[in-house]
N, C-alpha and C positions, 0 to 999 in steps of 0.2 A: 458397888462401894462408892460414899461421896467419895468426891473430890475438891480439894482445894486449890484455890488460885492466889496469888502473888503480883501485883504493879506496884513498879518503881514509880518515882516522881521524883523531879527534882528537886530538894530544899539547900540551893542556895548555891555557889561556887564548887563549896566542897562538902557536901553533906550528899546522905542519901536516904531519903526514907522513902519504908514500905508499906504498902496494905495488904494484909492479910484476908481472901474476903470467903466467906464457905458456902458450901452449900446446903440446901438441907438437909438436914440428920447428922452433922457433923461434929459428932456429940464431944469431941473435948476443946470447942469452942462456946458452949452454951447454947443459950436459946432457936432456935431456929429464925432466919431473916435476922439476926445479928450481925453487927460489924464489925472485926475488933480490929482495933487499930496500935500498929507497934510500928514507933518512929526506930529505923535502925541508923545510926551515924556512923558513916565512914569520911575519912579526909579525902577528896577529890586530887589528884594531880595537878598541879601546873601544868599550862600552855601557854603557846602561841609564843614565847622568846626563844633563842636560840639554844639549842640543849633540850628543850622540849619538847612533849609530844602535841601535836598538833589540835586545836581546838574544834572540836565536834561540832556539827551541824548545828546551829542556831546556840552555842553555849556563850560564845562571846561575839560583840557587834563588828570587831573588827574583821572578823572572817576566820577562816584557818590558823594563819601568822601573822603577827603584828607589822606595820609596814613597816619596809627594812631585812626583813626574812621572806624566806620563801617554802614555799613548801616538798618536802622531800619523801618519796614512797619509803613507807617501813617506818615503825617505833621500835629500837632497839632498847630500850629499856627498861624491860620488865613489865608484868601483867601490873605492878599496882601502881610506877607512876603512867602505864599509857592507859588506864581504867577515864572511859569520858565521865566526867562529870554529871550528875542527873542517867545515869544510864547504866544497864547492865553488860553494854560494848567495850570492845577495847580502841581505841584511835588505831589506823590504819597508816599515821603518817607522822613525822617529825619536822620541827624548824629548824632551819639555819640560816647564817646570814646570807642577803643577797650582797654576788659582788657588783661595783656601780657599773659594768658591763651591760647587763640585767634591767637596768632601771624600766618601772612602767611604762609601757606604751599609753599612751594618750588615750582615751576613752568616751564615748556619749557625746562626741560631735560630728558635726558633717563630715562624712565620708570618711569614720573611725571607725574601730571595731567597739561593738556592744561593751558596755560596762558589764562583769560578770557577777551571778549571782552577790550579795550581800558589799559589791565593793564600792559603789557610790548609792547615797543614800535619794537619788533623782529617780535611777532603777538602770534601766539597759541602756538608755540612750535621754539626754537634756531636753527639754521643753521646746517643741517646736520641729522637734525630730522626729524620723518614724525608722524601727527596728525593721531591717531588711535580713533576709537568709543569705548565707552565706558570709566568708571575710577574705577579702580579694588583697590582702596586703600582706604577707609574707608572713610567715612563722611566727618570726620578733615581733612585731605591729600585730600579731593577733594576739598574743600570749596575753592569760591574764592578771590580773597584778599579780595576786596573792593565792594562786593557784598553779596546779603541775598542767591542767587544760588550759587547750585554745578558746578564743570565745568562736562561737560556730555562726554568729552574723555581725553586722555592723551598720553603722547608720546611717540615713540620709536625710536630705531637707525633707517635711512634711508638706509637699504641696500638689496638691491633688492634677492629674493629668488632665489633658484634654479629654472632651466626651463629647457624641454625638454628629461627627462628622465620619468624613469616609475614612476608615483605617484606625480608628477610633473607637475606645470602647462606649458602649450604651450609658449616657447617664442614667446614675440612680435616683430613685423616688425624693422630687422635689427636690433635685439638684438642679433643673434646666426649666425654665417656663413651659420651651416647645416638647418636651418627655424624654424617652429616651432616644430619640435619633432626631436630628435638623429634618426640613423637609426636603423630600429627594432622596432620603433614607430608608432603610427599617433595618430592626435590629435582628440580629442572628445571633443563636445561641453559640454559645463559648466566648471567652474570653483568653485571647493567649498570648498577653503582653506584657508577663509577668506579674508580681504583688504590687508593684509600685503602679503600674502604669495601670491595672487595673480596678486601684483602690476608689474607693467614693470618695467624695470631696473631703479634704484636711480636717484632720484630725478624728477618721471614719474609721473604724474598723470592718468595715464592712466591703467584701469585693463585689463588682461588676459581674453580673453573669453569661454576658452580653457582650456581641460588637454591632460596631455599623455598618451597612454596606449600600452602597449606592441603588436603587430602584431602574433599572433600565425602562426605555420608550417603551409603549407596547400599542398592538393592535395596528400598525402601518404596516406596509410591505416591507419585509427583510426585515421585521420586528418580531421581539417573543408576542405569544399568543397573549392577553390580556387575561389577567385569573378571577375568577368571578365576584368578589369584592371589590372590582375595580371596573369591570367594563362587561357587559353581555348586549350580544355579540362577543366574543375574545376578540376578535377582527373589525376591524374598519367594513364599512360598506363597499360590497365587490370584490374581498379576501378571505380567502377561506384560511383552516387554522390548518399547516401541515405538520404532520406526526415529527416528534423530537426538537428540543431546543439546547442552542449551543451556544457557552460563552456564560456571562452575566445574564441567566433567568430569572433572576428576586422579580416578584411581586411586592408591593405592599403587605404587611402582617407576615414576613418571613415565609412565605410559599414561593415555591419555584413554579414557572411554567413547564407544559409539561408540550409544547407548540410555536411554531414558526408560523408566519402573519406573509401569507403565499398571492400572487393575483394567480388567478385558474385558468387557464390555455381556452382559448374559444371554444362552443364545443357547439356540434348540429348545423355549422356550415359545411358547404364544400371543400375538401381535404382537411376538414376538421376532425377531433375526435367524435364520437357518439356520446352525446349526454347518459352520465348515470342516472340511475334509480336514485330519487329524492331533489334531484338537481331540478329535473325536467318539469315541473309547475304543470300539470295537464297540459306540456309539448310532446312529442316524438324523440325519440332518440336524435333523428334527425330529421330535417327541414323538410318540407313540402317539395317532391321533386328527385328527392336524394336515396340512396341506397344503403345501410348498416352494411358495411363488409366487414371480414375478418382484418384483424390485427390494428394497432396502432405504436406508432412509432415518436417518438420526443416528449413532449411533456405529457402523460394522460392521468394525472391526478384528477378525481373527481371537484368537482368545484363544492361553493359554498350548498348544504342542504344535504349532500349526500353524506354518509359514510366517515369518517374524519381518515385519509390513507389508502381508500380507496379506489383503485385504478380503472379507465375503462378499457377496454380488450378490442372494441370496434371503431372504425370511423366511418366518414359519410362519404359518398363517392358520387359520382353519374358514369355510368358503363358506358362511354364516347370516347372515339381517339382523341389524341392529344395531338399538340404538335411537339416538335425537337425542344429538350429541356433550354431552359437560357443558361447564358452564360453569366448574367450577370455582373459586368464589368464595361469599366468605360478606360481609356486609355491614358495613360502618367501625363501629365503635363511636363516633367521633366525625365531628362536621359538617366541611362545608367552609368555611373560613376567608370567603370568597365566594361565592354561589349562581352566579356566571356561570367558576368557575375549572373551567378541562378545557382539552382541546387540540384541536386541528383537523388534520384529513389534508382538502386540499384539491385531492387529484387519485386518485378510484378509481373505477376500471371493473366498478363489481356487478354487471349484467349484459351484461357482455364475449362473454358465450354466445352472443346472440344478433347478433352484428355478427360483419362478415370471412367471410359466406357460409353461418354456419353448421358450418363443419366444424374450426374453428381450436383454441376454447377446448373444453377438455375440464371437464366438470362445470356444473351449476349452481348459482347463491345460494341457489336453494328450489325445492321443489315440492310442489304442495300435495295432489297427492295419493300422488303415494311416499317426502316424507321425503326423509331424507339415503340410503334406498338406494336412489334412483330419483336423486337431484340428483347424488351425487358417486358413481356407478356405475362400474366400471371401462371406460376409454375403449377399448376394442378394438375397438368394433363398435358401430354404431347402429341402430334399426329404422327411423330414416328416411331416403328411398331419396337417395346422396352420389351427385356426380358426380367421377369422378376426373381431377386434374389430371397428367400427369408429364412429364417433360426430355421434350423433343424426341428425344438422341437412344436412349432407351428407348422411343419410340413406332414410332422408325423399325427399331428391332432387332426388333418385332414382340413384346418384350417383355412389354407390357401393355396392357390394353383403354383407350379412351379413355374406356368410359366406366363404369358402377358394379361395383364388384369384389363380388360376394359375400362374406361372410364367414365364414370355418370356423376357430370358436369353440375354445380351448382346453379340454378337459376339463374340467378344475376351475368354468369359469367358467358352462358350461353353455350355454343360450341366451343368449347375452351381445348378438344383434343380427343383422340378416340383413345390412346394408351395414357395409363397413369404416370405419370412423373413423379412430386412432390409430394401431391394429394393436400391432406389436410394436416401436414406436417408430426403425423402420429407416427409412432415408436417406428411400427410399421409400413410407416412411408416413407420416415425420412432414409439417406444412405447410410447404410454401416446401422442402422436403427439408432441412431443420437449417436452414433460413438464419435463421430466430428465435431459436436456440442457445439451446433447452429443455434444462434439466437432469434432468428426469425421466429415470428409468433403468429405466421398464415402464411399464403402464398397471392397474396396483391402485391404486386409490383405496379405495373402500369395499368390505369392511369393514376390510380389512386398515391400509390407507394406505401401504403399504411404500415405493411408489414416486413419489408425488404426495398432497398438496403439500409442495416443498420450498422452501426458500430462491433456490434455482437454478431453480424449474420455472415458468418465465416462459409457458406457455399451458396453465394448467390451474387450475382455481377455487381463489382465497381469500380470499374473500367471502362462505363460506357464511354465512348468519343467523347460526347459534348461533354461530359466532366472532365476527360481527360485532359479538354480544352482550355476550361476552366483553369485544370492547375499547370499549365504550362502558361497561360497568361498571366499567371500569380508568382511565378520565375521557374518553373521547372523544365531544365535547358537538358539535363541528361535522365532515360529511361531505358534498364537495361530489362528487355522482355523476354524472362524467361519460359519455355516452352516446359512443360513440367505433365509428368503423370507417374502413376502408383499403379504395379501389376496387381495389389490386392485391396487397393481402393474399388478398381476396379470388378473384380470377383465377389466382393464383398457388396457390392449395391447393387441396382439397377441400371442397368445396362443396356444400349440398343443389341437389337436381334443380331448376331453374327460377330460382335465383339471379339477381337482376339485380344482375353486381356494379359497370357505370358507375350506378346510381339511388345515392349512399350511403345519401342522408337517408331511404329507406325504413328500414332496420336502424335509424337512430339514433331514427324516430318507435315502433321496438318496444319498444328500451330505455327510452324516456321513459315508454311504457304499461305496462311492467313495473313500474319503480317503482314508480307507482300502485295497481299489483295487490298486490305485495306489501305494501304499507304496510295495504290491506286485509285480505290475509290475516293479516298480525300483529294487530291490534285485532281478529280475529276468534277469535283464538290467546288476546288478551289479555282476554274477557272482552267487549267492542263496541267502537263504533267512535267512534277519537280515545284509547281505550285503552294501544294500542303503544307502544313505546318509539322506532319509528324514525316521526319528522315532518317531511315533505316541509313545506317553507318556503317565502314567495313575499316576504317583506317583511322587512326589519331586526328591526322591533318582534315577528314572529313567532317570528324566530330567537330573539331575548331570551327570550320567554316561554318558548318550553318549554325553552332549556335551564338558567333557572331552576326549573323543575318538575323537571329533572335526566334530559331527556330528552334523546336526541339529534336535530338539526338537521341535515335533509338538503336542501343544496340542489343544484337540476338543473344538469348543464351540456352542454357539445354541446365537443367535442374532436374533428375529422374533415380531409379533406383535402381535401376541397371543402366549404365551408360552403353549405347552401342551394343543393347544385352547381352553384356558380358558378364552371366551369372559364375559366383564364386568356380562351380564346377563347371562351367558350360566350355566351349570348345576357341574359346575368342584364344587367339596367338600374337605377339607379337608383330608382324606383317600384319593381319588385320587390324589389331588396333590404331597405328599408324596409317594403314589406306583410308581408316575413318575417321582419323583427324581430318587429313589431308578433305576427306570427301564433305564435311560437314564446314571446314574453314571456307571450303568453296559456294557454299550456299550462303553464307556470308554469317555464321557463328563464331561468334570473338570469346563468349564468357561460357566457363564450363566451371559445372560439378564434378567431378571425379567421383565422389561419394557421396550419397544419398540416403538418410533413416537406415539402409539394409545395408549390412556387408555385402560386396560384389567382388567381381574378378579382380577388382582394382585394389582392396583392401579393405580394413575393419573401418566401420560407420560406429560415432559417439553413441552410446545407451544412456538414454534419457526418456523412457517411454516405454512400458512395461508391455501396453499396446503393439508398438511396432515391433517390441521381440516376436511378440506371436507372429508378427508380417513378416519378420526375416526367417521365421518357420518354415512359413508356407511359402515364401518365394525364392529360398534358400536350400532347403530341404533342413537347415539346424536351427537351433535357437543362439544368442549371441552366447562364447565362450569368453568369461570373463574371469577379469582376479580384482585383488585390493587392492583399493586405493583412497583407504579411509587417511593414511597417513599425509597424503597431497593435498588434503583439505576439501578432496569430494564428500558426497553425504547423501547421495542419491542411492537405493541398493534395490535390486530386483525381490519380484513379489511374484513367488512360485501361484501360490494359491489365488491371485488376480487374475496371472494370468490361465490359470484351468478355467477360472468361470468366464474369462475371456474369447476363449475357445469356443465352449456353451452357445455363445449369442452368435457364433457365427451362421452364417448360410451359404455356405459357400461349397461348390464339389470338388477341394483339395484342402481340406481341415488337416492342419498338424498331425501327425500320427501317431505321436508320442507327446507326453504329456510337456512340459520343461522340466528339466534339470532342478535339482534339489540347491535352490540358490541359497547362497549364507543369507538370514536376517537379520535386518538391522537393526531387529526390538531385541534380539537374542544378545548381542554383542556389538561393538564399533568396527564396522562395515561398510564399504561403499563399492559397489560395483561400478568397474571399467573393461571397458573389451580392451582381451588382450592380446591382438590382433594389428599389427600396423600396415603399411603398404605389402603389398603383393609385387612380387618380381615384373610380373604384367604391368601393375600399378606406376612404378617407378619408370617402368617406358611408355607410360601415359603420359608424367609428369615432364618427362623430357621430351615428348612430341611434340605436346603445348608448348612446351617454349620455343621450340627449333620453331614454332608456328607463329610465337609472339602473340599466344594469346591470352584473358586473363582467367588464372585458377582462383577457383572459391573455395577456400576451405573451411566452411561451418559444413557440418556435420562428418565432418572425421573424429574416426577416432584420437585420443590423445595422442595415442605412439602411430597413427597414420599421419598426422599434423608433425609430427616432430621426424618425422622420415621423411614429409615435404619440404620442412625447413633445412633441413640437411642439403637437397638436393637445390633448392634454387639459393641456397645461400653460396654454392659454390661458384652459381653464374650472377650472382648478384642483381636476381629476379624476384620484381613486386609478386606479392600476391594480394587478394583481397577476401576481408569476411564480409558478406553482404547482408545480414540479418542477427545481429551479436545480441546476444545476451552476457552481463558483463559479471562475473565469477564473484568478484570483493563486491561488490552489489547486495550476495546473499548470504547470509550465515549458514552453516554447515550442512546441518540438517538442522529443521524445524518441525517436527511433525512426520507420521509413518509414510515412510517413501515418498518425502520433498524434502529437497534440500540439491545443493550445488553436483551438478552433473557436466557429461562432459560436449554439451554442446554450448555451454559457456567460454567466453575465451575468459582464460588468466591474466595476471599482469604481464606475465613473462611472455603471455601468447602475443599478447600488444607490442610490447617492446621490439617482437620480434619482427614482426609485420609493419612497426613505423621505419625499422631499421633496413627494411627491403625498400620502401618506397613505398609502399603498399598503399593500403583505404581502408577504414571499415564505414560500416554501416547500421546506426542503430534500428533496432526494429520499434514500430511504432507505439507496439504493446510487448512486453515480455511477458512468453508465454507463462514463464514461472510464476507470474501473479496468478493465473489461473488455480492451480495447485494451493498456492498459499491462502487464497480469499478467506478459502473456509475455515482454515484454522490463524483467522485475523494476522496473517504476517505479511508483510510490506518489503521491499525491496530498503536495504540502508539508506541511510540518508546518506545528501551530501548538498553541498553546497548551499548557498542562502533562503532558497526559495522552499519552504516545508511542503512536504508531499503530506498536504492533512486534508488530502481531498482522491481516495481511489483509483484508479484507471483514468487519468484525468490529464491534465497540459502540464498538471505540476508534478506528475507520477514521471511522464515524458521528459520534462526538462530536467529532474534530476537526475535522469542515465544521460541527457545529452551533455550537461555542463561535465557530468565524470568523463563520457567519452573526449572533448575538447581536451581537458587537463591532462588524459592521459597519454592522447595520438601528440598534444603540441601542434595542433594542424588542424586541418578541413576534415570534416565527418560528414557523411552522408544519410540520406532516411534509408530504412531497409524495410519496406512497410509491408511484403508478403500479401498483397491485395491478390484477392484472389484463389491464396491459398491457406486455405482453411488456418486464417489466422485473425485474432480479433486486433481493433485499434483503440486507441484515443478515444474515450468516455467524454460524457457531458460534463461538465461543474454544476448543473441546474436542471431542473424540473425533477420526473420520478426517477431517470435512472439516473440522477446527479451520485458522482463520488463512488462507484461501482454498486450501489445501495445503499452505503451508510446511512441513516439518518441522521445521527450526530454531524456527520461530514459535510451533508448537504445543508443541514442547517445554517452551520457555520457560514457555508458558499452563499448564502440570500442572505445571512445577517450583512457578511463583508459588504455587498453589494457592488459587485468587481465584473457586471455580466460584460463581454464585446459586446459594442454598439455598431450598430449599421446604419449606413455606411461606415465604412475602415477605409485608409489608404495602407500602400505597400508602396513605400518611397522606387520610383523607377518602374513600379510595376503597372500599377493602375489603381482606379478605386474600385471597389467591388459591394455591393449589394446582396442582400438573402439568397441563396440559391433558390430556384422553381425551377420542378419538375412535375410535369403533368399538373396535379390539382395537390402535391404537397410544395410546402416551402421547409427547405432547411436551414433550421438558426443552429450554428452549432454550438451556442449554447446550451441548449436542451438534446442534440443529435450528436452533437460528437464525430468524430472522425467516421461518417458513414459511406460516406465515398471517395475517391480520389478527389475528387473536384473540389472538394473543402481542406483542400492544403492550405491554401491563404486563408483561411478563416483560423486553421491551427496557428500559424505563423501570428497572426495580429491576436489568438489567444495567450500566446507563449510572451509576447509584449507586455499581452494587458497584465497579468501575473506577475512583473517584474525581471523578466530575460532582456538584456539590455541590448540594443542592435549592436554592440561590440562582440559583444557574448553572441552573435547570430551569426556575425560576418563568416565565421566556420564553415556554418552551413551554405552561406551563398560562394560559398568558394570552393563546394563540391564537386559543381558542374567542371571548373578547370583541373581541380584535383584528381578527378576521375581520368581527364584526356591527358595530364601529364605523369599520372600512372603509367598509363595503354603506350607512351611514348617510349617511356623505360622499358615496357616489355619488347618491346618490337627493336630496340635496340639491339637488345640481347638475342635476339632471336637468331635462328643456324637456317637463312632461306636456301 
C-alpha cells in the first residue's frame, strides 16, 4: 500500500507549515511525482521571558532564556503554549528570573570557562584563545549563562609549546627549520603532554604525534651498540657489541639498540682464555707453545668476529709448576687509627678437604711438601684408592662398578692420579651428582686455574694460605675455623676406601689436627715457632694480643650434624655429653654448633631444604616432623614429591625406607612448614655445659622453638650468643614462587633484638643462599638502604643485607662467608658472569662505568695489586669473590659502589666485637 509522508518547516515565529509529499500511486493526491503542498497555520508559543516556555534549539539568537532568566527543567504549561515553534516537539523546559546571586560567570577569556553553545557570538572562547578540556574552577565559575549545564572546558592563551628539544614534543611539518627534533635528538612516537603542550604552533589545530628524546654516545666502551644508520661496525675499533642495552638506547631515526660497546678479555695468551671460532683470523685457539684446557673463568665473551654472546669454555695453559701464588701487596705508609681495628669472617671451613669422606672438596689449604702444585692440583683423579658412590638406577643398568674406577688421565695432564676424583665434572663424577650445585666448569686448578676457584665453585679450595694471606693483610684480624662434616654428604659421594661415614667426629678431630699442623708449618716458613702470622687462640686475652701484634686470630670451632654423635636415638647421656665438652675445650675449641641441617640428640634443626629432609631420613632414621607456621610470616613448605625423586638419584647403601610424610602444600593452601621440635633435655645440658665452659654457641641452624629454648636459657645467665652466617627474614617476602620463600634458618627481627640484647654478633654470609632459589623466578632480596641492588649476586646485592644488618645489631657485624662450605659468594659486576647473568644488569654495569681500579689502597692496610696465581690473574671485577684472598678487593668494591668508610667502620670493628663477646662469655662462665 503507498504511503504518505509529512515535513514540518518553520514559517516564521508562530506559524507552522507543512508538506504533504506521496508516493507513487497515491491516487487521492493526483498524478504520480506530484507535490502537493498545504500551508497549515498554527500560533507558536511564546518564550524565553519569565512564565515561559523555554526557546528551542536554534528558534531564537538569544539562547533558551533571555538574559536575566534562566533556565528551569519542565514546561508546566500545557502541550499548546510549550509546542516549539517550527517543530512537531514540545519544549522540555521553562524560564524564570535569575536571582543576582546567579549572575554569569565570565566567559572566553584566559583561563575562563568556554562560552557555551549560542551564548557569545565570538563562539567558545575570544581571539587569540584556544578551547582546552576540561573547567577546573568550581561549579559557579563553570555554570553556563543561560543554561541548567556546566560548560565542560575552558580557555587558555593560544601560544604554541616548546618543540624539539629533550622532553619536548616533535615540531610539526615546517614548524622548525632543523625538523622535527634539534640535533642530538630524534623523535619518538607519542605525545603525552596533554592538548596544549602538544598543539602545533598557534592557532593549529593540529596535535604533535611525537616527542624528543636525547640520542645517547655510541659505539665507545661502556656505550650502546651503534645501530646501523649510524655506524658499521656498531663498535669502535677493538670492541665487540655485548648482547643487551640498558638505560637511554635511542639511535638516530627512533630505533633502539639492541648492544652494549664491550673491550673483549685477551684471548690465546698464557692464563688467557681460548680464542673463539670467527675471532681467530687463521690463529690457533691458542699461541704457539700453549695448551686448550678445560674451563675458563672471569670475563670469556667471545670478542670482536665471533658470535655476538658468545662464550669460550677453554683457556691456554703450559703444563709446568708454578711457584706460591703472590700476594700482591705492599705495606700502608701510615698506622691504624686502632691496634685491634680489622674484621672477622666467623664461619670458614680451611680444611674442608678432609671432611665428607674425603672425595668431596677438591684441593687443599697447604701442603708442605708440594706447595701449591701438589695442594691445588687439578681435581681429575687422586692416587688415593676412592670408593665409588652412584644412583641406584646406573648400578642396576650394569653401568658402572660399585666400586673404584680407575682413572685415564687426559693427555695434557699426564699422571694426574690412578683413582677418579672429580673427573670431568659430569652428572656422574661430580659428589651427590650436582646436588651441591658446583659452578666449576672442569677441573684445572693449578697451574692454569681456569676452571676453579670461582665465585660459583662451592666444593673446591679457597683457603689456600697465600690467599689466606692475602686477606689478613687486607685487615682480617679474626678467623673462626670451623672443622665441619656431613654423615650423608659423605655416603652419598665418593669416598676414600674405608671411610667410616656414620663416625663424623672422626674427620672433625683431623681438621682440628691440621690446624695445628699448619700453624706449625707456618712459623716454620716464618723463621720459628710463635713466628707465623696465623695464631690458633684459646682465651679472649689471647685473641687481643696478637691481634694487636697485627696478627691474625684463629679460633677452633666444630660445625657438624651430629655433635659428639649424639644421634637423636643414639646412646649419648648427660655425663658424656659434659665429658665432651670438657674433652674438646681442651684441644682448644671455643665455637660450637649445637645443631646442624639434621635434628640430633640435642634438638630439632631449622627446615629450609627439602634435600636435607631426605639427609635427616637417612641419618636420623625420620624425616623432619613439622607444623604451621604460615601465620609467623614463614613461606617455605616441604615438597613430598621432590623429595621421592630425591631419594631416586641417590646411591647410597642406607636410602630412607619409607617414603616422606604426606606434607601439607603450599599450592593447595597457606602453609609453611617448621620443625616442631625444640631443644632436647640432652640439649639443654649442652647449652649449659658451654657456658659453665665460657664458650661461644652458634645458633643458625636451629630450629625456631630450639633458638627460643636457647634464649630462655642464656638469658637467664645473661649469655652472648652468636649467628655466624645469617640470612636476614624481612630481607624476603613470604613466599614468592613454589617452595621459596622465608624459612627458618633466617633470623627475624625479634631474633636480632634478642641476640644484640645478649651481647651477642652476627655474621652476614657473603651470598644468601636464598638468592639461589629465587634467580629463577627473577626475585631479589628487599631493598634497603641507598645503594640499589640493580646488579645480581654482586657488592651491591652484599651491601644491601650489610647496611640492613649495621641498622639492625646498632653495632659491629661480621662476614660469615661459609668458604669452603658448599656456599657461593660475591659475583662480578663485569664481564660474562657480570650481575648473576642479567644482561640488562650487566649492561647497565659497563654503561655506569664504576669498574675498581688497580692499584686500591685500604687506608692502615696496604696497597694491593691484581691477585696472580700460577698463570691466572684475578680482577674481581670480572671474578668476584672467588677466593678468600680477595677480601680487600671486595672491601675497595663496596667503596667504589658508594658504602662510605663510616658505613664500613662496623665491619672493621668486628675483629674487637668478636674478642669482647668471648669476654662476656667467659665471664659468666661456672669454671
Amino acid at each position: 500500500m503507498p504511503r504518505c509522508y509529512v515535513f514540518l518547516r518553520g514559517c516564521g515565529s508562530n506559524l507552522i507549515e507543512a508538506y504533504m509529499v506521496f508516493s507513487l500511486g497515491c491516487p487521492s493526491w493526483g498524478l504520480a511525482g506530484a507535490l502537493t503542498l498545504a500551508a497549515l497555520h498554527a500560533v507558536a508559543a511564546p518564550c524565553g521571558e519569565k512564565g515561559q516556555r523555554a526557546c528551542c534549539v536554534g528558534e531564537a539568537k538569544f539562547g533558551a532564556c533571555k538574559r536575566g532568566q534562566k533556565e528551569v527543567s519542565g514546561c508546566p504549561y500545557g502541550s499548546k503554549k510549550c509546542q516549539c515553534g517550527g517543530s512537531i516537539f514540545q519544549a522540555s523546559s521553562h524560564c524564570e528570573a535569575k536571582p543576582k546571586a546567579d549572575d554569569d560567570s565570565a566567559c572566553g577569556g584566559t583561563d575562563e570557562r568556554a562560552c557555551c553553545v549560542g551564548e557569545e557570538s565570538f563562539g567558545a572562547c575570544k581571539s587569540g584563545r584556544v578551547e582546552v578540556s576540561g573547567c577546573p574552577y568550581g561549579s559557579k565559575k563553570c555554570q553556563c549563562g543561560d543554561s541548567i549545564f556546566p560548560a565542560s572546558s575552558h580557555c587558555e592563551e593560544d601560544k604554541a609549546s616548546e618543540c624539539g628539544g629533550e622532553g619536548e614534543r616533535a615540531c610539526c611539518l615546517l614548524e622548525a627549520k632543523f625538523g622535527a627534533c634539534k640535533s642530538g635528538f630524534t623523535e619518538v612516537s607519542g605525545c603525552t603532554y596533554g592538548k596544549k603542550d602538544c598543539k602545533c604552533g598557534k592557532g593549529s589545530a593540529v596535535q604533535a604525534s611525537g616527542h624528543c628524546e636525547a640520542v645517547s654516545a655510541c659505539g665507545g666502551e661502556g656505550e650502546r651498540a651503534c645501530c646501523v644508520n649510524e655506524q658499521l661496525p656498531s663498535c669502535d675499533a677493538g670492541l665487540f657489541e655485548m648482547p643487551f642495552c640498558s638505560g637511554n638506547c635511542l639511535c638516530k631515526g627512533a630505533f633502539s639498540s639492541s648492544g652494549t660497546c664491550a673491550r673483549a678479555s685477551s684471548a690465546g695468551g698464557l692464563g688467557q682464555r681460548a680464542r673463539c671460532i670467527g675471532e681467530r683470523k687463521n690463529e690457533p685457539a691458542c699461541n704457539k707453545g700453549l695448551t686448550e684446557v678445560p674451563g675458563c673463568s672471569g670475563d670469556c665473551f667471545c670478542g670482536l668476529g665471533a658470535v655476538p654472546g658468545t662464550l669460550s669454555s677453554t683457556s691456554c695453559a703450559r703444563m709446568v709448576p708454578i711457584a706460591e701464588p703472590e700476594i700482591g701487596w705492599k705495606p700502608p705508609t701510615q698506622s691504624l687509627s686502632s691496634p685491634m681495628m680489622g674484621f672477622a669472617d666467623i664461619h670458614v671451613h680451611m680444611f674442608a678437604h678432609l671432611g665428607f669422606g674425603g672425595g668431596v672438596m677438591g684441593g687443599a689449604s697447604y701442603d708442605p711438601k708440594g706447595g701449591v702444585n701438589a695442594a691445588l692440583r687439578p681435581d681429575y683423579a687422586t692416587d688415593v684408592p676412592m670408593e665409588n658412590v652412584f644412583p641406584v638406577v646406573a648400578l642396576a643398568a650394569g653401568a658402572w662398578p660399585a666400586k673404584s674406577t680407575f682413572a685415564v688421565c687426559p693427555t695434557y695432564l699426564g699422571n694426574c692420579g690412578k683413582f677418579l676424583l672429580h673427573g670431568d665434572h659430569m652428572f656422574l663424577d661430580s659428589p651427590m651428582f650436582g646436588g651441591l650445585g658446583d659452578g666449576a666448569n672442569g677441573h684445572m686448578g693449578a697451574p692454569a686455574f681456569s676452571a676453579w676457584p670461582r665465585w660459583t665453585s662451592v666444593m673446591h679450595q679457597q683457603v689456600y694460605y697465600r690467599w689466606l694471606d692475602r686477606a689478613w693483610r687486607g685487615g682480617m684480624r679474626i678467623m673462626t675455623m670451623l672443622a665441619v662434616n656431613n654423615e650423608v654428604v659423605c655416603k652419598a659421594s665418593r669416598r676414600r676406601v674405608g671411610e667410616k661415614c656414620d663416625d663424623s667426629m672422626t674427620a672433625i678431630d683431623k681438621q682440628l689436627d691440621a690446624a695445628f699442623d699448619f700453624q706449625t708449618f707456618l712459623d716454620r716458613e716464618s723463621g720459628g715457632h710463635g713466628r707465623g702470622w696465623f695464631r690458633i687462640v684459646t682465651s679472649y686475652a689471647a685473641a687481643r694480643e696478637v691481634i694487636r701484634a697485627g696478627k691474625l686470630a684463629v679460633v677452633l670451632g666444630i660445625e657438624v650434624d651430629n655433635l659428639f654423635n649424639c644421634k637423636e636415638h643414639g646412646s649419648c647421656t648427660p655425663a658424656r655429653v659434659q665429658a665432651k665438652v670438657d674433652e674438646y675445650y681442651k684441644r682448644g675449641v671455643r665455637h660450637i654448633f649445637p645443631i646442624h641441617n639434621f635434628d640430633n640428640g640435642f634438638g630439632g634443626a631449622a627446615t629450609w631444604q627439602d634435600a636435607i629432609n631426605v639427609g635427616n631420613a637417612i641419618s636420623e632414621g625420620r624425616y623432619w616432623e613439622v607444623e604451621d607456621c604460615h601465620k609467623e610470616g614463614y613461606g617455605f613448605w616441604l615438597d613430598s614429591a621432590f623429595e621421592r625423586l630425591a631419594i631416586e638419584g641417590l646411591g647410597i647403601e642406607s636410602r630412607p625406607k619409607e617414603p616422606p610424610l604426606n606434607y601439607t602444600s603450599g599450592k593447595i593452601q597457606k602453609y609453611a612448614s617448621c620443625n616442631r621440635h625444640g631443644l632436647s633435655a640432652l640439649g639443654k645440658t649442652l647449652i649449659e655445659s658451654l657456658m659453665d665452659h665460657g664458650m661461644i654457641i652458634d645458633i643458625d641452624h636451629m630450629s625456631r622453638r630450639s633458638l627460643a629454648d636457647t634464649l630462655q636459657l642464656v638469658k637467664k645467665r645473661r649469655y652472648p650468643i652468636v649467628a655466624g652466617h645469617v640470612q636476614f627474614f624481612d630481607r624476603h617476602r613470604q613466599t614468592f614462587g613454589d617452595n621459596v620463600g622465608r624459612h627458618e634458618r633466617m633470623r627475624t627481627a625479634d631474633h636480632l633484638d634478642a641476640i644484640r640484647a645478649s651481647g651477642g654478633l652476627v655474621a652476614v654470609m657473603t651470598k644468601d643462599d636464598q638468592q639461589d632459589g629465587g634467580a629463577a623466578k627473577g626475585e631479589k632480596p628487599l631493598s634497603f638502604g641507598a645503594i640499589s641492588n640493580n646488579c645480581a649476586n654482586s657488592t651491591k646485592t652484599f651491601a644491601q643485607a650489610y647496611l640492613f644488618a649495621i641498622s639492625e645489631m646498632k653495632g659491629p657485624v661480621a662476614f660469615g662467608s661459609d668458604f669452603n662450605g658448599f656456599a657461593g659468594h660475591v659475583g662480578p659486576r663485569f664481564g660474562s658472569e657480570a650481575c648473576g647473568g642479567s644482561g640488562a644488569e650487566r649492561s647497565a654495569q659497563a654503561r655506569a662505568k664504576t669498574r675498581l681500579k688497580y692499584p686500591f689502597v685500604l687506608d692502615g692496610f696496604g696497597t694491593f695489586e691484581e691477585q696472580v696465581s700460577g698463570q691466572k690473574t684475578f680482577d674481581f671485577n670480572v671474578d668476584g669473590l672467588a677466593h678468600v684472598g680477595l677480601y680487600p678487593d671486595m672491601i675497595a668494591d663496596l667503596k667504589r659502589i658508594g658504602v662510605t668508610d663510616k658505613q664500613l667502620e662496623p665491619l672493621f670493628r668486628s675483629a674487637e666485637a668478636y674478642v669482647e663477646m668471648w669476654e662476656r662469655a667467659a665471664s659468666r662462665s661456672q669454671p
